[in-house]
C-alpha positions in Angstrom: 22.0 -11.0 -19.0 20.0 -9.2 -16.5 18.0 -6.8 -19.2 17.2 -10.8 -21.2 16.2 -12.3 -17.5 13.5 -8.7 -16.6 12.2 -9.0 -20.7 12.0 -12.5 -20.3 9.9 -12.1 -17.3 7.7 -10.1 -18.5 7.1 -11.6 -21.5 6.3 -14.6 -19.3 4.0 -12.3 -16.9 1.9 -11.6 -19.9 1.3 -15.2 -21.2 0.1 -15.8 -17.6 -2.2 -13.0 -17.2 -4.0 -14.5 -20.0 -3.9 -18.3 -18.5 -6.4 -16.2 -15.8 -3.3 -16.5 -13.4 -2.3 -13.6 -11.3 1.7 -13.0 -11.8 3.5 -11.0 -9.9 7.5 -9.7 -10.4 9.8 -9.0 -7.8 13.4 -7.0 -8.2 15.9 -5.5 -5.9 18.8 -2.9 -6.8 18.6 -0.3 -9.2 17.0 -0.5 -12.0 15.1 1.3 -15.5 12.4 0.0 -17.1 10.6 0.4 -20.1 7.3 -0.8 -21.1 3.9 0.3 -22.6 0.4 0.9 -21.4 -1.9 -1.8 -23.1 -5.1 0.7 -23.0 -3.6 3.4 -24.4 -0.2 2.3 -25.4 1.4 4.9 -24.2 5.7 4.7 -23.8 6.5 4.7 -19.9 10.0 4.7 -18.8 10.6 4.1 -14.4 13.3 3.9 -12.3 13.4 1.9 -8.9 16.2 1.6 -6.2 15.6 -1.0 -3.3 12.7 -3.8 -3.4 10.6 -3.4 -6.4 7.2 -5.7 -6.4 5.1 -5.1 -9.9 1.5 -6.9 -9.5 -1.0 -8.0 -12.0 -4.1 -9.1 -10.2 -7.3 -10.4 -11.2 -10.3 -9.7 -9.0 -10.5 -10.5 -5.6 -6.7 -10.3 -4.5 -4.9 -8.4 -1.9 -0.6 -7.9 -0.7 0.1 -7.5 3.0 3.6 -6.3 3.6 4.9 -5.9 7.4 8.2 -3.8 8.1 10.4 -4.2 11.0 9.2 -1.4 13.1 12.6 -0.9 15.0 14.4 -0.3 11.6 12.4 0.5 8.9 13.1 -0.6 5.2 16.3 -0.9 3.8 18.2 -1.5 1.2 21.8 -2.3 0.7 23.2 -1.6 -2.5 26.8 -2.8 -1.8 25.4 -6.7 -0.7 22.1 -6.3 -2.8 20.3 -7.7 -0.1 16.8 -6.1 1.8 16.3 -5.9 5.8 13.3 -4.7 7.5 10.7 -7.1 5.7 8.9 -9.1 7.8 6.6 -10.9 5.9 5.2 -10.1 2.3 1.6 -12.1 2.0 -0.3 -12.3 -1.4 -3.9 -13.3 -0.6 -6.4 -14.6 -3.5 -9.7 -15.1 -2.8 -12.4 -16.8 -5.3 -12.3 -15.4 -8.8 -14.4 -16.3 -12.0 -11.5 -17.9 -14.5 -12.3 -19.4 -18.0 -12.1 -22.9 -16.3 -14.4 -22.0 -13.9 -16.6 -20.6 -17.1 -16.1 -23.8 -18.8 -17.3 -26.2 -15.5 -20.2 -24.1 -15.5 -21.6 -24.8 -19.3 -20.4 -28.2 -18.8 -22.0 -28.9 -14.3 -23.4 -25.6 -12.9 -23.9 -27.9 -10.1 -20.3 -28.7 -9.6 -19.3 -24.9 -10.3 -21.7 -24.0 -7.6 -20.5 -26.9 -5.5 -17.0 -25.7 -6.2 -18.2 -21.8 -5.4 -19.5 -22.6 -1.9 -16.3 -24.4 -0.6 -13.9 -22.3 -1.9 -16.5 -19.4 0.2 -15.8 -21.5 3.2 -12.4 -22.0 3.1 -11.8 -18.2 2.6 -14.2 -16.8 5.7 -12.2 -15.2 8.0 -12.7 -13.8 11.5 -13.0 -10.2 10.7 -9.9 -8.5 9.5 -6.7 -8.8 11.6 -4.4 -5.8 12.0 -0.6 -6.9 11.8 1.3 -6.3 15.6 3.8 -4.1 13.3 0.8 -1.5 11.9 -1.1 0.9 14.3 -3.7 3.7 13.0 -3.3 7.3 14.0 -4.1 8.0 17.9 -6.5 11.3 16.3 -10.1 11.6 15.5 -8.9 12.8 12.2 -7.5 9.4 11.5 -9.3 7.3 8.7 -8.3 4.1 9.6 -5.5 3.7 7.1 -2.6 2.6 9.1 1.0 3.3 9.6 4.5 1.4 11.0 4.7 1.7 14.9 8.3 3.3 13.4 6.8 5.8 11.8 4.3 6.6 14.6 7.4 6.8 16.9 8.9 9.0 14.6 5.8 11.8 14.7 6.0 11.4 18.2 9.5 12.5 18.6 8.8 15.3 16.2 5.6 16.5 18.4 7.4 16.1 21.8 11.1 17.9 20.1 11.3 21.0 22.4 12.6 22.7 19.2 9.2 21.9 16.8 8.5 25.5 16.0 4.6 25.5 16.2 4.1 27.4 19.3 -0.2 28.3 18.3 -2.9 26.4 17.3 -4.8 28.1 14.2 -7.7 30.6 14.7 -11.1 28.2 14.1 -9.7 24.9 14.9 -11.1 23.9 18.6 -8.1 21.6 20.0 -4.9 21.7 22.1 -1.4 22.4 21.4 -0.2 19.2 21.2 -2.8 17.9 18.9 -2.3 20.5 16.8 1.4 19.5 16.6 0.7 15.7 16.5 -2.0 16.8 13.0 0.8 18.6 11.8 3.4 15.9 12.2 1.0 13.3 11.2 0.1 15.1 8.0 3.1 15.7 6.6 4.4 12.1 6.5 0.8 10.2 5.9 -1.7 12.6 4.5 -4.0 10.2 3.2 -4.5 8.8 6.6 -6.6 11.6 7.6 -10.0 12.5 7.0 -10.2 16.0 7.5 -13.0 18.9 7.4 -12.1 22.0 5.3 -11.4 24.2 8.0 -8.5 21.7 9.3 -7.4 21.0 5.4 -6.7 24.5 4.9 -4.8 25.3 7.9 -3.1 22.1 7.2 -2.0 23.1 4.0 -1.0 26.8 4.8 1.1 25.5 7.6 2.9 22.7 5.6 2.2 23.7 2.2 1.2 19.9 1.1 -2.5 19.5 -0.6 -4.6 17.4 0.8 -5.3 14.4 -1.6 -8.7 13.2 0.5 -11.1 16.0 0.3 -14.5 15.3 0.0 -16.1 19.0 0.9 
C-alpha cells in the first residue's frame, strides 16, 4: 500500500511539472527509492531515514526551513512523528508559465499588467534572517548561515579544556582561540567559509576534510 501511495505520487508529481506547477513530495520514516534521471536516464536507487522533502521547482522559487535550536532535528522511528521543525516555507515568486505565454499572444497589455502586480506584491524589505539561524562570528565566514544549536555546539567544542589544539599553524596571523573556533567551525560547516589557500591547507592537514569552496 505504501510502495502504490510513493509511485502514485510521483507519477502525479510528473503530470504537474508539466501543468507548469511546482510539486513538491514530503515523507517521513525509512524508506528506498527508485527512480530515473530524465537527462540521462540513468537508474538511481536512495535511501532516507527521518523527514524526506523531494522538490521540483520552476524558476524563481525558494524553501526556508527553521529548526528548534534547543533540540535540533529529530526523528522518531517508534511514533513516526518529527520534532525540531519550526516552520518549513516554500516561496514562489513570478514565473513565465504557458498561461502566462498564452495571455501574452492573446493581451501583452494584460500580461504586462499582470507582470507588474504580481512584482509588487512580491517586493520585500530586504532579506530577513530567521531568529533560529546566525552566520559564523569569523571573518572567514561567507555568510551562509547555521542553527544557534549548532553554533552552541562549536562553542563548547572551542571552550572544552580537553580540545587538543594547543598551536596555531606557522603562516596563519590569528589567536589561539580563533584558530580553535576555524577548526571547529570547519569541520561541521565547511561551505560556510570563504577561505585563502594558506588557511585551506592548514585546515585540511589539521582535519583532513577538503575544502569544497576554493576559488585560488
Amino acid at each position: 500500500m505504501k510502495f502504490t501511495s510513493i509511485l502514485f505520487a510521483f507519477i502525479a508529481i510528473i503530470f504537474l511539472v508539466s501543468c507548469s506547477h511546482n510539486p513538491a513530495l514530503f515523507t517521513m520514516g525509512k524508506r528506498f527509492q527508485a527512480g530515473t534521471t530524465p537527462g540521462s536516464a540513468d537508474l538511481g536507487l536512495s535511501y532516507t531515514n527521518g523527514l524526506s522533502i523531494i522538490d521540483i521547482p520552476r524558476e524563481n522559487s525558494s524553501w526556508e526551513m527553521e529548526i528548534a535550536d534547543d533540540e535540533g532535528l529529530s526523528f522518531d522511528p517508534a511514533t513516526n512523528t518529527l520534532s525540531g521543525v519550526r516552520k518549513i516555507t516554500r516561496k514562489t515568486g513570478i514565473q513565465i508559465t504557458g498561461y502566462l505565454v498564452d495571455l501574452a499572444e492573446k493581451s501583452p497589455e494584460a500580461a504586462k499588467a499582470y507582470i507588474e502586480q504580481a512584482s509588487e506584491i512580491q517586493k520585500v524589505d530586504g532579506v530577513k534572517l530567521s531568529p533560529q539561524l546566525v552566520t559564523l562570528p569569523l571573518s572567514q565566514s561567507n555568510g551562509n548561515t547555521i542553527t544557534k544549536y549548532l553554533l552552541s555546539k562549536i562553542k563548547a567544542k572551542v571552550e572544552d579544556p580537553a580540545n587538543p589544539i594547543k598551536t596555531v599553524p606557522e603562516g596563519l596571523n590569528m589567536s589561539l582561540y580563533d584558530w580553535k573556533f576555524l577548526v571547529e567551525s570547519y569541520k561541521d560547516c565547511p561551505e560556510c567559509l570563504s577561505l585563502s589557500k594558506v588557511e585551506a591547507d592548514a585546515l585540511e592537514k589539521e582535519t583532513g576534510i577538503k575544502y569544497p569552496g576554493a576559488t585560488y
